[in-house]
PyMOL Python script that loads the backbone (N, CA, C, O; Angstrom):
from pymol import cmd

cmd.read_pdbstr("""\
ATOM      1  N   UNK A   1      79.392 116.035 118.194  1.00  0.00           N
ATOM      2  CA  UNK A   1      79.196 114.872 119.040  1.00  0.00           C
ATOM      3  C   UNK A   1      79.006 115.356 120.483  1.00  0.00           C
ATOM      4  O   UNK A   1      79.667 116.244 121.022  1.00  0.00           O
ATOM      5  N   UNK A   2      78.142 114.742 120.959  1.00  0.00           N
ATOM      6  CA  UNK A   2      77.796 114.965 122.554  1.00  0.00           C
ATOM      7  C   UNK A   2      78.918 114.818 123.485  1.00  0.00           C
ATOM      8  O   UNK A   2      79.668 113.842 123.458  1.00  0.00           O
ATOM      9  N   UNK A   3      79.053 116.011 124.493  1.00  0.00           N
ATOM     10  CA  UNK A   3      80.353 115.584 125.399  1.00  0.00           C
ATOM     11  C   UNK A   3      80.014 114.311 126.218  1.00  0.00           C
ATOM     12  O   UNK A   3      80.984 113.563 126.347  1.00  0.00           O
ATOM     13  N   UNK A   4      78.661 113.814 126.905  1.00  0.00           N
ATOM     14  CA  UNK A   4      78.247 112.468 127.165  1.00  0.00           C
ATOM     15  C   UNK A   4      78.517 111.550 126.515  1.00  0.00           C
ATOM     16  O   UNK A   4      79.021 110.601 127.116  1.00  0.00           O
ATOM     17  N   UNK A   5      78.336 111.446 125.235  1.00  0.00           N
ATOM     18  CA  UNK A   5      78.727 110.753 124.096  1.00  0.00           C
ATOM     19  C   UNK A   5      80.298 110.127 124.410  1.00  0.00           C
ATOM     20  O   UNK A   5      80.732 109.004 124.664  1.00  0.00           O
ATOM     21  N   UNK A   6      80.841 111.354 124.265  1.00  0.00           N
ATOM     22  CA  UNK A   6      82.333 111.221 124.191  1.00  0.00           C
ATOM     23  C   UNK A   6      82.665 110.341 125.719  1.00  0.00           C
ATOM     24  O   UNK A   6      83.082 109.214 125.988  1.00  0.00           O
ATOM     25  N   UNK A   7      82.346 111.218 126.295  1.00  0.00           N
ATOM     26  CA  UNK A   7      82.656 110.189 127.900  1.00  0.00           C
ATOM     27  C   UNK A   7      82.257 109.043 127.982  1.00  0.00           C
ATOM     28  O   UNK A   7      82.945 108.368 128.747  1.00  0.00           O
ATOM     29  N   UNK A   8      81.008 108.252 127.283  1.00  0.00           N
ATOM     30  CA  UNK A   8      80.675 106.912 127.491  1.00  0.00           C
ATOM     31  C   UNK A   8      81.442 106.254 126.617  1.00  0.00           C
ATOM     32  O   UNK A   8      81.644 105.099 126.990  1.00  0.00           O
ATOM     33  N   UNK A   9      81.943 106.526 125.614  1.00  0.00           N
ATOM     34  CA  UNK A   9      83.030 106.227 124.620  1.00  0.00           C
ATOM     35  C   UNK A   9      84.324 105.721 125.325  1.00  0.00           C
ATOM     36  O   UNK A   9      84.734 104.593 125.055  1.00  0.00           O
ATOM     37  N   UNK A  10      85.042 106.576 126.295  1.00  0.00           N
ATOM     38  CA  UNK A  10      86.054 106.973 126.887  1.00  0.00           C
ATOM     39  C   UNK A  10      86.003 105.627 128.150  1.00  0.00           C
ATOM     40  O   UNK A  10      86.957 104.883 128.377  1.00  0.00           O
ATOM     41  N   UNK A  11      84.583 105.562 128.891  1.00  0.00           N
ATOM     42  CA  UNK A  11      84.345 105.143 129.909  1.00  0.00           C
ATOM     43  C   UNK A  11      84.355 103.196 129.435  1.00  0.00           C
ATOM     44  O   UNK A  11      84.794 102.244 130.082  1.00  0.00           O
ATOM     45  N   UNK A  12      83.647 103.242 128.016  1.00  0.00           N
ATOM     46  CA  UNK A  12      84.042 101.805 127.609  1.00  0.00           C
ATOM     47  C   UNK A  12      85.375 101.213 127.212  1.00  0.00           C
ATOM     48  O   UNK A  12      85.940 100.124 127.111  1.00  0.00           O
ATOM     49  N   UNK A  13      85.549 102.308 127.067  1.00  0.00           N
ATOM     50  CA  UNK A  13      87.335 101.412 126.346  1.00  0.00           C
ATOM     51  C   UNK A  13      88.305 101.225 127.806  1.00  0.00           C
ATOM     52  O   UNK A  13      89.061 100.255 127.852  1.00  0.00           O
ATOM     53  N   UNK A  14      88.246 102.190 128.981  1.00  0.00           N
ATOM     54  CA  UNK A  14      88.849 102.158 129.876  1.00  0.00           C
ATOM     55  C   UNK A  14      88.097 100.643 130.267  1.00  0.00           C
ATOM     56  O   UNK A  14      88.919  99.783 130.582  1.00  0.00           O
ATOM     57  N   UNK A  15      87.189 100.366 130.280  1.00  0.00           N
ATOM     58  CA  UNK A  15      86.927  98.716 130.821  1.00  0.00           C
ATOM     59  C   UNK A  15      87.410  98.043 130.137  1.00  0.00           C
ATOM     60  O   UNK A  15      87.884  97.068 130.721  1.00  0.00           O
ATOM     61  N   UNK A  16      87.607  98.053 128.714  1.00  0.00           N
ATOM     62  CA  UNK A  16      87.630  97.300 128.498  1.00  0.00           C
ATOM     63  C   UNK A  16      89.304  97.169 128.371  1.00  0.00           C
ATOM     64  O   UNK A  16      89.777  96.101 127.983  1.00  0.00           O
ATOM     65  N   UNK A  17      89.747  97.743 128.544  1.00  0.00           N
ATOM     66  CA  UNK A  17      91.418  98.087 128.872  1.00  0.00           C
ATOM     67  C   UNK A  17      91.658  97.353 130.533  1.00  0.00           C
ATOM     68  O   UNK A  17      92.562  96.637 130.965  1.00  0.00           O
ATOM     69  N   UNK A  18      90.590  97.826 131.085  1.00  0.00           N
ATOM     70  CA  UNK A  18      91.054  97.365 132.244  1.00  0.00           C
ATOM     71  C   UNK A  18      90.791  96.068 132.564  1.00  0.00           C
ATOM     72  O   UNK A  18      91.251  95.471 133.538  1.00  0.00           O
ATOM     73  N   UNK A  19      89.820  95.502 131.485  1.00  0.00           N
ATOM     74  CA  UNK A  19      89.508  93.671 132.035  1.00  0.00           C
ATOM     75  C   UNK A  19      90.778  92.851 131.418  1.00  0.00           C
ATOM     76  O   UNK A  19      91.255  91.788 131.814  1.00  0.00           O
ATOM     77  N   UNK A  20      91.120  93.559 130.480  1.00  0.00           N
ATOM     78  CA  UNK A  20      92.448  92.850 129.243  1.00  0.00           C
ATOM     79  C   UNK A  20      93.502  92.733 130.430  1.00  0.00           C
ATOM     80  O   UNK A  20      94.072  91.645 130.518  1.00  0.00           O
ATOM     81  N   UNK A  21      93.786  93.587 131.229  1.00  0.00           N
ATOM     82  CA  UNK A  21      95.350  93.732 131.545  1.00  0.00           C
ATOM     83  C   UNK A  21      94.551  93.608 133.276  1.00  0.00           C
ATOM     84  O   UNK A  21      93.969  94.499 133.893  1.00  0.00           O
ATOM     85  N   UNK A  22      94.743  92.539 133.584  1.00  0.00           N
ATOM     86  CA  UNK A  22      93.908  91.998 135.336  1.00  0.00           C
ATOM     87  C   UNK A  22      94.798  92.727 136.593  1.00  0.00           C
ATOM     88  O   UNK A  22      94.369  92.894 137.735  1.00  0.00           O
ATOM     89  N   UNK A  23      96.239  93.147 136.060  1.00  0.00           N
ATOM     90  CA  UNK A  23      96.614  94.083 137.305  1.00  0.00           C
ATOM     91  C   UNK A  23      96.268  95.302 137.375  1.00  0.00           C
ATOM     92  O   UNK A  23      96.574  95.948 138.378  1.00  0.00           O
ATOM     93  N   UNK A  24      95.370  96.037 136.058  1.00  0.00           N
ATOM     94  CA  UNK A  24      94.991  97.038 136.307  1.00  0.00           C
ATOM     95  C   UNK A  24      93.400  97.409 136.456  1.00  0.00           C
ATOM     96  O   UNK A  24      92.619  97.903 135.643  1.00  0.00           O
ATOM     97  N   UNK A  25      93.151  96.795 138.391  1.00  0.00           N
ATOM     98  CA  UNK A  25      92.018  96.965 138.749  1.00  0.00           C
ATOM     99  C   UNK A  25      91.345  98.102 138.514  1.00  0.00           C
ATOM    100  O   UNK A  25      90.218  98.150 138.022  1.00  0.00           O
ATOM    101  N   UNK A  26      92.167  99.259 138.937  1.00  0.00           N
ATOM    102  CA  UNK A  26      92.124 100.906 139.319  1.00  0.00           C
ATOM    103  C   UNK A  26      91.312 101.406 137.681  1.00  0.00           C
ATOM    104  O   UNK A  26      90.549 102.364 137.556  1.00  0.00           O
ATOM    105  N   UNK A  27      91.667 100.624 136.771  1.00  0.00           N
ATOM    106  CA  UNK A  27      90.815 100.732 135.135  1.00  0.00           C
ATOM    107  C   UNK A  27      89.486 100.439 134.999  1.00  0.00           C
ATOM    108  O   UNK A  27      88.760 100.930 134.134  1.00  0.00           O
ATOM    109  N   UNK A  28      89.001  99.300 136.202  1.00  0.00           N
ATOM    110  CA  UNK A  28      87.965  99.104 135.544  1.00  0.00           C
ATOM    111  C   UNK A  28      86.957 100.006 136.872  1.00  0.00           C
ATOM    112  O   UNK A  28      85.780 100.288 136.647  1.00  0.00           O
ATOM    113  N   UNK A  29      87.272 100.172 137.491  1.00  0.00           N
ATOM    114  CA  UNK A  29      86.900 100.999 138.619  1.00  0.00           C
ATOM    115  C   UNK A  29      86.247 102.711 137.847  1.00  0.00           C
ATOM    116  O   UNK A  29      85.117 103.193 137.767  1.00  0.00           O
ATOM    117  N   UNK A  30      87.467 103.142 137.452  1.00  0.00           N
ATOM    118  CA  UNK A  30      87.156 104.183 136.481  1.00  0.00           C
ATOM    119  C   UNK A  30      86.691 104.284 135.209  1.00  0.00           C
ATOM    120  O   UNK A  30      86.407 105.238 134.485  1.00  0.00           O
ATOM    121  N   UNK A  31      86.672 103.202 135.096  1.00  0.00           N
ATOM    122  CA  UNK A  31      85.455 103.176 133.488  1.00  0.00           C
ATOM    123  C   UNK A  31      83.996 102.923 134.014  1.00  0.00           C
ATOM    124  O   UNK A  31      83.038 103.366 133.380  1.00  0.00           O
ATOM    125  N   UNK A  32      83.786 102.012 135.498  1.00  0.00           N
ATOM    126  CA  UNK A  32      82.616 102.247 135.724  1.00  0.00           C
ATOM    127  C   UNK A  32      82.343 103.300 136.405  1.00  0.00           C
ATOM    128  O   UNK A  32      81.161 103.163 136.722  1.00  0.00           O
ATOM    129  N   UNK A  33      82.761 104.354 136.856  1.00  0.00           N
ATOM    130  CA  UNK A  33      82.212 105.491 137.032  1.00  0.00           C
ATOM    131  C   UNK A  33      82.431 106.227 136.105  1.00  0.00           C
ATOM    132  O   UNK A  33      81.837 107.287 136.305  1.00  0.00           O
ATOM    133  N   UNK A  34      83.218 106.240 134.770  1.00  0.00           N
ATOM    134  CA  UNK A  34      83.074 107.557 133.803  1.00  0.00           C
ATOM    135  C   UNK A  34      81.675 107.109 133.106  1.00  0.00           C
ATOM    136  O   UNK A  34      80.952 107.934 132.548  1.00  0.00           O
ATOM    137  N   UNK A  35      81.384 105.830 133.184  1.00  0.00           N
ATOM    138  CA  UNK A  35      80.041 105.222 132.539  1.00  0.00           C
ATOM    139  C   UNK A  35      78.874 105.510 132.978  1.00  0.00           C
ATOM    140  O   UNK A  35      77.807 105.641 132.378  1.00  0.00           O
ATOM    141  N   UNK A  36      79.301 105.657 134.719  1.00  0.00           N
ATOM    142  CA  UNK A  36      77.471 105.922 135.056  1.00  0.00           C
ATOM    143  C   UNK A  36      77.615 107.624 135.202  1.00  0.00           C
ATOM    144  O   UNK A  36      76.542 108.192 135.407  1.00  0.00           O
ATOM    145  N   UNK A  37      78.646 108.363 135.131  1.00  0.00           N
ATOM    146  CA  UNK A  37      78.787 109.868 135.252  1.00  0.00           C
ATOM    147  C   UNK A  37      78.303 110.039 133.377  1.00  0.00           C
ATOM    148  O   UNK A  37      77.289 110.734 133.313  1.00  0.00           O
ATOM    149  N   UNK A  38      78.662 109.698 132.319  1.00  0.00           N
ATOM    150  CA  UNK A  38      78.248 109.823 131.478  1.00  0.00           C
ATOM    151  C   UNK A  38      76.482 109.314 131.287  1.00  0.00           C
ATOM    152  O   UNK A  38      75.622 110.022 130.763  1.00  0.00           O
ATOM    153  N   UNK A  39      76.295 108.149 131.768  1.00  0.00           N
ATOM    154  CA  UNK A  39      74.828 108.038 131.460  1.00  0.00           C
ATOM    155  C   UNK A  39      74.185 108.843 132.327  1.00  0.00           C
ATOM    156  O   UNK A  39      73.064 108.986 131.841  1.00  0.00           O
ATOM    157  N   UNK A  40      74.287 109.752 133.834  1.00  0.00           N
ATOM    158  CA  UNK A  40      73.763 111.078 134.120  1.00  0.00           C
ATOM    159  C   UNK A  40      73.550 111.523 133.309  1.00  0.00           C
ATOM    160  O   UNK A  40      72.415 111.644 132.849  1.00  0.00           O
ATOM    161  N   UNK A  41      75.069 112.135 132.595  1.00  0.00           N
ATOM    162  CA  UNK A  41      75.214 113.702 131.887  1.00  0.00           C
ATOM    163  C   UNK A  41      73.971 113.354 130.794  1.00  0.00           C
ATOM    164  O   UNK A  41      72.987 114.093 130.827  1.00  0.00           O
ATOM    165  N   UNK A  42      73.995 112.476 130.033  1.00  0.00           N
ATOM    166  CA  UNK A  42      73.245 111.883 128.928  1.00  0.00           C
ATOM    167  C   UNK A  42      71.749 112.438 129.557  1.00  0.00           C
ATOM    168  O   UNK A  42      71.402 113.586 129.280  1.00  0.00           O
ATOM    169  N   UNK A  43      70.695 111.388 130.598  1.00  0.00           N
ATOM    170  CA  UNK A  43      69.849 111.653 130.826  1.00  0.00           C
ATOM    171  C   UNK A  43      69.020 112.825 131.435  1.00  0.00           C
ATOM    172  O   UNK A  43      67.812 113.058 131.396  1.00  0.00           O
ATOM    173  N   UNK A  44      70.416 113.709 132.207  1.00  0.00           N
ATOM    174  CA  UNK A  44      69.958 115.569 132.556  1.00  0.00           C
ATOM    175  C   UNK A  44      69.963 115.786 130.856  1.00  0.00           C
ATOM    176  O   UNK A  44      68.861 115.859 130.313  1.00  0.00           O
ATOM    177  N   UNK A  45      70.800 115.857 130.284  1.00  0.00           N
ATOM    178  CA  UNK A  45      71.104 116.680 128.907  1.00  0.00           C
ATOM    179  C   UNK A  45      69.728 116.446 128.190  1.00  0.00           C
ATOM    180  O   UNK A  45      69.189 117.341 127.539  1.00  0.00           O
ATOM    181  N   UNK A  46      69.141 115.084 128.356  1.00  0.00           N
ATOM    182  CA  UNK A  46      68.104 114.874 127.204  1.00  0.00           C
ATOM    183  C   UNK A  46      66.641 115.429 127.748  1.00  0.00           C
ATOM    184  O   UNK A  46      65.648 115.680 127.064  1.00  0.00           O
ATOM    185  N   UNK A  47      66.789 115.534 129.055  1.00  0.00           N
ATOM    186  CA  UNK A  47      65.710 116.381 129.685  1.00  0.00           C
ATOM    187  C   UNK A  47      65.383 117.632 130.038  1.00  0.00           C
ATOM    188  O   UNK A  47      64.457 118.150 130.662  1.00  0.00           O
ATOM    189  N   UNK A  48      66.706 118.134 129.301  1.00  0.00           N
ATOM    190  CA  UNK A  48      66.647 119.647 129.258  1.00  0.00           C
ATOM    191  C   UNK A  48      66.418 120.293 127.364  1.00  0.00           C
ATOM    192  O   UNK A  48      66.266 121.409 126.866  1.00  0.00           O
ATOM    193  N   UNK A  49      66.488 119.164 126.926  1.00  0.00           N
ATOM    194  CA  UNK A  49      66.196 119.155 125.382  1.00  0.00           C
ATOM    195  C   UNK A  49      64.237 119.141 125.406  1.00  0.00           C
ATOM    196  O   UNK A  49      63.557 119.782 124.605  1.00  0.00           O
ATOM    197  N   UNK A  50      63.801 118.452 126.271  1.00  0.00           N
ATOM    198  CA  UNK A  50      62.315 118.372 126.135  1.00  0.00           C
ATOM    199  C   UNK A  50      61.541 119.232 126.320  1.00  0.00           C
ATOM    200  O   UNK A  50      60.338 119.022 126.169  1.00  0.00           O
TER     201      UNK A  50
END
""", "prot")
cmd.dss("prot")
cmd.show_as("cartoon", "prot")
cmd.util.cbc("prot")
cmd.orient("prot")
């Protein structure tokens, strides 16, 4: 499995952890950046495959 993979994995559940439980802003903050740091890693990775 792709380590991108794994991080966008990681990066959704932290939102979605963090919308469930509303005092923990600091969650959804960090799921949207492990999300757009994973969809980077994703789109360098697939352009170095071409």
């Amino acid at each position: 499995m792709p380590t991108w993979l794994l991080i966008l994995i990681v990066g959704i559940v932290l939102l979605v952890f963090g919308i469930a439980v509303e005092a923990a802003q600091f969650l959804i903050w960090l799921g949207i950046v492990v999300l757009v740091v994973s969809l980077v890693l994703g789109l360098v990775g697939g352009r170095k495959r071409v």
